[in-house]
Residue, then its C-alpha position, 0 to 999 in steps of 0.5 A: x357861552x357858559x353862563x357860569x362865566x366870571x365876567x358879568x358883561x354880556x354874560x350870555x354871549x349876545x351879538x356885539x356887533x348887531x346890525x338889526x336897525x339901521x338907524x342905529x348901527x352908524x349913532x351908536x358906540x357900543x351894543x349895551x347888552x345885559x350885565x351883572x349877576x346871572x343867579x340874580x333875583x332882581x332885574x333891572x331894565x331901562x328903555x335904552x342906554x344912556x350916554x354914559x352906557x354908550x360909551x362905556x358899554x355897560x347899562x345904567x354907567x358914566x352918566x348922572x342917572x347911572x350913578x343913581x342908579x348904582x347909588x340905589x344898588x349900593x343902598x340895597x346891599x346888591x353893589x358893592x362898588x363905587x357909583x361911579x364904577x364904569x363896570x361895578x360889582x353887582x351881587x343879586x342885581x342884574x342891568x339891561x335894556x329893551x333897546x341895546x342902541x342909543x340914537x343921541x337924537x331920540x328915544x328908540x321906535x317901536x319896531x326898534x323896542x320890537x326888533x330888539x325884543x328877542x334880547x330881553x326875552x332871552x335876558x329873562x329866560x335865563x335870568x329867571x328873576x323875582x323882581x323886575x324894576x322897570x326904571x321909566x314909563x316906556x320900560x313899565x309899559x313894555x314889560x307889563x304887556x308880555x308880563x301883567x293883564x294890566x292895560x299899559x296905557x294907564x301905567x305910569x312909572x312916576x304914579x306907580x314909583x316905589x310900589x309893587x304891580x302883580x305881574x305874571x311869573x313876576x312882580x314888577x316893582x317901577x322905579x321913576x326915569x332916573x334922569x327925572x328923579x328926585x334925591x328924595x325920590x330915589x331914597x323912597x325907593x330905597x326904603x320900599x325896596x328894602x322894607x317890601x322887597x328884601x324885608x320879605x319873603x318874596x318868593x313865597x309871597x310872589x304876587x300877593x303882598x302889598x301888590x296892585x291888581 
């Protein structure tokens, strides 16, 4: 599929009907692959889809902690519809998961994250992006083993919100689990955000400015 398609949803063509695990394929209702916009400098990745992104198979939508999430895009100028648009208008901002199934019961396993692995790569490879903001501890860590020298186990989304981690090829800016967030929390990421990321020129300053090592 061309990547210069108008549709943001599954822009890249990823298998809808995946059947790799098991124990998803009969508790989901929708594969949540990748959504938004494919010249994106900024990516956006969660664990796995909520219940709202379940239903409306689209990420980080139909739920509370989707409208967060879309809020804080409005905020930044990269969405430029509703919070609670089941299929919003992003510019610059890209949407998608380590794990494209929910189980309603738990979170997913490593050898799901594993298995599920090849979809964020490619997410990645084709996307090509600046910024990474790995929304949650589980996300965090994931996207710093392939992407920093920094030991997962002492990254802490909560402890590293709204700051910026020296990655490898990217900078990974973590946003705190949108469900556990705070009103002022999310209007602190915003303000980061948009001072240290947009108020800069990132990709000149990759890695450098403002980053922990």
């Amino acid at each position: 599929m061309d990547p210069a398609q108008d549709s943001p949803e599954n822009p890249f063509g990823m298998d809808e009907d995946c059947r790799n695990c098991s124990d998803l394929c009969d508790a989901r209702t929708n594969v949540v692959h990748g959504y938004g916009d494919v010249g994106a400098d900024f990516l956006f990745v969660g664990s796995r889809p909520g219940p709202g992104a379940d239903r409306t198979g689209v990420p980080f939508t139909g739920d509370d902690a989707g409208r967060r999430l879309q809020r804080i895009l409005g905020a930044l100028d990269l969405a430029a519809s509703s919070p609670d648009a089941d299929r919003p208008e992003l510019d610059g901002a890209y949407l998608t998961y380590l794990t494209r199934c929910r189980h309603p019961d738990r979170g997913p396993t490593d050898e799901e994250v594993a298995t599920c692995d090849p979809y964020l790569t490619a997410d990645l490879r084709m996307i090509n992006p600046e910024i990474i903001v790995p929304v949650g501890t589980r996300a965090l860590r994931s996207v710093a083993a392939e992407h920093t020298t920094r030991d997962p186990a002492e990254l802490d989304a909560d402890d590293l919100h709204a700051t910026t981690v020296r990655g490898r090829g990217f900078e990974l800016v973590p946003m705190r689990a949108l469900d556990d967030q705070t009103d002022a929390e999310a209007e602190a990421f915003v303000e980061y955000f948009a001072e240290s990321v947009l108020g800069r020129d990132y990709r000149q300053t990759k890695g450098r400015s403002g980053a922990h090592d």
